[in-house]
N, C-alpha and C positions, 0 to 999 in steps of 0.2 A: 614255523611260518615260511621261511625259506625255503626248505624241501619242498613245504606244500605248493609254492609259486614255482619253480622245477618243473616240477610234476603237471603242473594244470596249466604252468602260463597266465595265472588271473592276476591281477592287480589284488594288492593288500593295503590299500590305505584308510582312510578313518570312513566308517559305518555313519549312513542315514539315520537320523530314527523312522521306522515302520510304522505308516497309520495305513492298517488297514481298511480304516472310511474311507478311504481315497480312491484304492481299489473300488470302492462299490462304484464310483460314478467313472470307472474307467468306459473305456469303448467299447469292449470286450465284454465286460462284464454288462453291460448292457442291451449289447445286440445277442449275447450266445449264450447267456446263463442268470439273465433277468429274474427267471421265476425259481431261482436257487437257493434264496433264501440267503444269500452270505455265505454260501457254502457251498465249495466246488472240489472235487475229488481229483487227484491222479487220473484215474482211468475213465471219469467223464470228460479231463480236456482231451486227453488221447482220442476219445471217441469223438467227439465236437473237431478235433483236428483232421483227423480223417475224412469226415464229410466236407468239411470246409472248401468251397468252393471260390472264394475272395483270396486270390493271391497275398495283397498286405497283411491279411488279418492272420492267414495262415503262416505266415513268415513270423507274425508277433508269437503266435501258439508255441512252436517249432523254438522260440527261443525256450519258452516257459518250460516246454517237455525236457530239453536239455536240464535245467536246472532240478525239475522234479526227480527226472529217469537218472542222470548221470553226477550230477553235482552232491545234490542234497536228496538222496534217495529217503523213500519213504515208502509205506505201507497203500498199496492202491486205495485205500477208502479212508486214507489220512487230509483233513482238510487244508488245502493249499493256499498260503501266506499270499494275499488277497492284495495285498502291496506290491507285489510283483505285476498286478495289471495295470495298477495303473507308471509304473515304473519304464514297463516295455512300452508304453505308445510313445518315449521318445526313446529313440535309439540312441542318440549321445550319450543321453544319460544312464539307459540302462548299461550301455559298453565298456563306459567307463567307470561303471559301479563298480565297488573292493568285492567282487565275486571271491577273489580268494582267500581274503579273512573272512568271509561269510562263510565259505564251507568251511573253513578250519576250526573257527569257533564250533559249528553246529556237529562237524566229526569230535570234537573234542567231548563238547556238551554229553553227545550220543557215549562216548567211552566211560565218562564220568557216571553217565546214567547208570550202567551195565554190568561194571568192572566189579563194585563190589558184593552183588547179586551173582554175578556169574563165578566170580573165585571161591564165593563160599559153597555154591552146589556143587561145583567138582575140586573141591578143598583135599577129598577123600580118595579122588578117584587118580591111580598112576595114571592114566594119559586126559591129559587138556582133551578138549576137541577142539579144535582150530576150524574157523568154518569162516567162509565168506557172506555165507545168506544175510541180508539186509544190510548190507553194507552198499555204502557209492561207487560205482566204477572207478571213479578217481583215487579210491583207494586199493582198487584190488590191484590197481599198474601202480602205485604205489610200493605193493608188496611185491610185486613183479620188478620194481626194482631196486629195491633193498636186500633181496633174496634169490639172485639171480637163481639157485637152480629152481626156488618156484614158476620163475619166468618159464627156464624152458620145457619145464614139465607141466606147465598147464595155458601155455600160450606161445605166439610166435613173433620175434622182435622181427624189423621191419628192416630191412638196408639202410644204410644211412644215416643221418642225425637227424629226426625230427623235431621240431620245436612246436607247440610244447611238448614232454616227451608223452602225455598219452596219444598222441599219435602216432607215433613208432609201436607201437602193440596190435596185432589181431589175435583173432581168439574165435572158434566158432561158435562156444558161449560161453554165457556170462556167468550163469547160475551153477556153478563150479562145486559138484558133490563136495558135500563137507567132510566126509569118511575116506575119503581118498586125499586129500588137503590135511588130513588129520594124519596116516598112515605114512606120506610121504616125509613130513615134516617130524614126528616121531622116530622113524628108521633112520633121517639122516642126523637126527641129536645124538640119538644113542650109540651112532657110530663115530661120531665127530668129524660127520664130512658135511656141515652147512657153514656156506660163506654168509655172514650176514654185514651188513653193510654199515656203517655208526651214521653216517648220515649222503646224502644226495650230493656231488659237489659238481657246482655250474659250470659247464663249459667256458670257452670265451664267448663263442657266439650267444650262448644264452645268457650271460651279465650285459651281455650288449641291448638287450631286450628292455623294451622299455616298462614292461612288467615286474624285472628285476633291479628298476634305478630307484634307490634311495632307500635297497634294502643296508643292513647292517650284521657285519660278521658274525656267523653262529659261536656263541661263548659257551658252549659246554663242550666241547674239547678244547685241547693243546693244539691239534692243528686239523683244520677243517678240511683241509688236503690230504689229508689219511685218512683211507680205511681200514679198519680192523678186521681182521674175522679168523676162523681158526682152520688149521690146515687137517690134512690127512691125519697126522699124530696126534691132534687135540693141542697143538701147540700155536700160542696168538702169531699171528703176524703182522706186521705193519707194509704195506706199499704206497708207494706216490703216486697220486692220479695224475693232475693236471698240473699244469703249472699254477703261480698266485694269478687271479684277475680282478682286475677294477672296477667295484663292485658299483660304482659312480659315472662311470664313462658315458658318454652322448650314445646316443643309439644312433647310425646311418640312418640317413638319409630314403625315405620312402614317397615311392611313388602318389601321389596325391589323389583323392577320391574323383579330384574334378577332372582329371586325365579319363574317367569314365565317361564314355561316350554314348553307349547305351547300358544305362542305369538298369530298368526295366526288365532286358533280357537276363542282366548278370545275375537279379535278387531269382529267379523264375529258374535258373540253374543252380543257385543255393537253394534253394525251396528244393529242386527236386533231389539232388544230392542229401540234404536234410534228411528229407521225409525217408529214402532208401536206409539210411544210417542210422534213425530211431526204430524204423522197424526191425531191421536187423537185432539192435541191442535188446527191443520191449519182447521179440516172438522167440528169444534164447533162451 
């Protein structure tokens, strides 16, 4: 759960229960997908996004495509958790929802599902195939950063320290041949040259994050500040990342929403920032 807040910047604290009846008398679901029956796809809000012409409404869409497209990926004509509309018409509340035990649990859920159908078809076969397809963006920068040479062989880190880090990653796509993720990651086992990482350890400025207060020390190793991985010879090694950080600390002081002065124009450059950045990711 810690890596996964890292990695996404979501909050993890305790889960809503989901009534999707709620959903049906959302706003949204009433002005754009009335005659849907309870049932709305992937790629029918995408397509409803696109035409949308109501700045607000489009801004709520735009959150929900993140969640579908990059969070909680799913199958275009998979029906989408009908709770989330009515969730997004208040933005507090959807903001401050545990987005990131939601994905954690539902990537976890997804591995549980797979893992022992997948291990026993290729039980027989020397190479795994390792492949990215239907998995969340938030896990492919995930494995981009667990396995740095994944990173620089099929994506490009970003200058700087970005917070959260999937934004320090571009990439010109997403959809990331599996046979080449397969070939790369088999050459460098059998030669003994992949660093893999035991786990993600937070910077200061990212414990500083109010995302990461009230997490608690990861207890499956000796020391969270070590990473493992194996050298040129096949032999482990240990290095010190960071120093310790206080995983409790006050997060600084931020600028106030009401310091906005022109509200309107700001949401109308998220929107349009938005909408360029889900296209990018959906036409990859």
């Amino acid at each position: 759960m810690e890596v996964s807040s890292v990695r996404n910047g979501l909050k993890a604290g305790e889960l809503e229960s989901e009534d999707e009846n709620l959903g049906l008398k959302s706003d949204l679901i009433q002005k754009y997908f009335k005659h849907s029956k309870g049932k709305v796809v992937r790629r029918q809000l995408l397509n409803t996004f696109r035409r949308c012409g109501n700045q607000p409404d489009k801004f709520k869409m735009g959150l929900l495509l993140i969640l579908a497209y990059v969070l909680l990926s799913a199958e275009e004509n998979t029906n989408l958790n009908l709770w989330w509309f009515n969730l997004v018409d208040n933005f507090g509340r959807f903001n401050n929802y545990a987005w990131g035990k939601r994905s954690y649990e539902y990537t976890i859920g997804i591995f549980n599902q797979i893992k022992g159908e997948t291990v026993k078809k290729y039980e027989r076969n020397e190479r795994y195939p390792y492949n990215f397809h239907g998995f969340p963006l938030a896990i492919m920068i995930w494995a981009f950063e667990a396995i740095p040479g994944l990173g620089k062989q099929f994506a490009h880190r970003l200058e700087g320290e970005r917070i959260p880090r999937m934004l320090g990653w571009d990439f010109q796509q997403t959809k990331v041949d599996g046979e080449s993720v397969s070939t790369f990651l088999n050459t460098k086992i059998q030669i003994m040259q992949l660093t893999v990482k035991r786990t993600l350890v937070p910077s200061q400025e990212e414990a500083e994050e109010e995302f990461y207060q009230g997490m608690t020390p990861l207890d499956d190793v000796e020391d969270s500040r070590v990473d493992n991985s194996l050298d040129e010879d096949g032999v482990e090694e240990s290095k010190e990342d960071e120093p310790p950080v206080s995983m409790h600390q006050m997060p600084g002081d931020r600028p106030s929403s009401s310091h906005n002065n022109n509200v309107l124009e700001v949401v109308r450059q998220e929107m349009r920032e938005l909408e360029c950045r889900l296209v990018r990711v959906i036409n990859s």
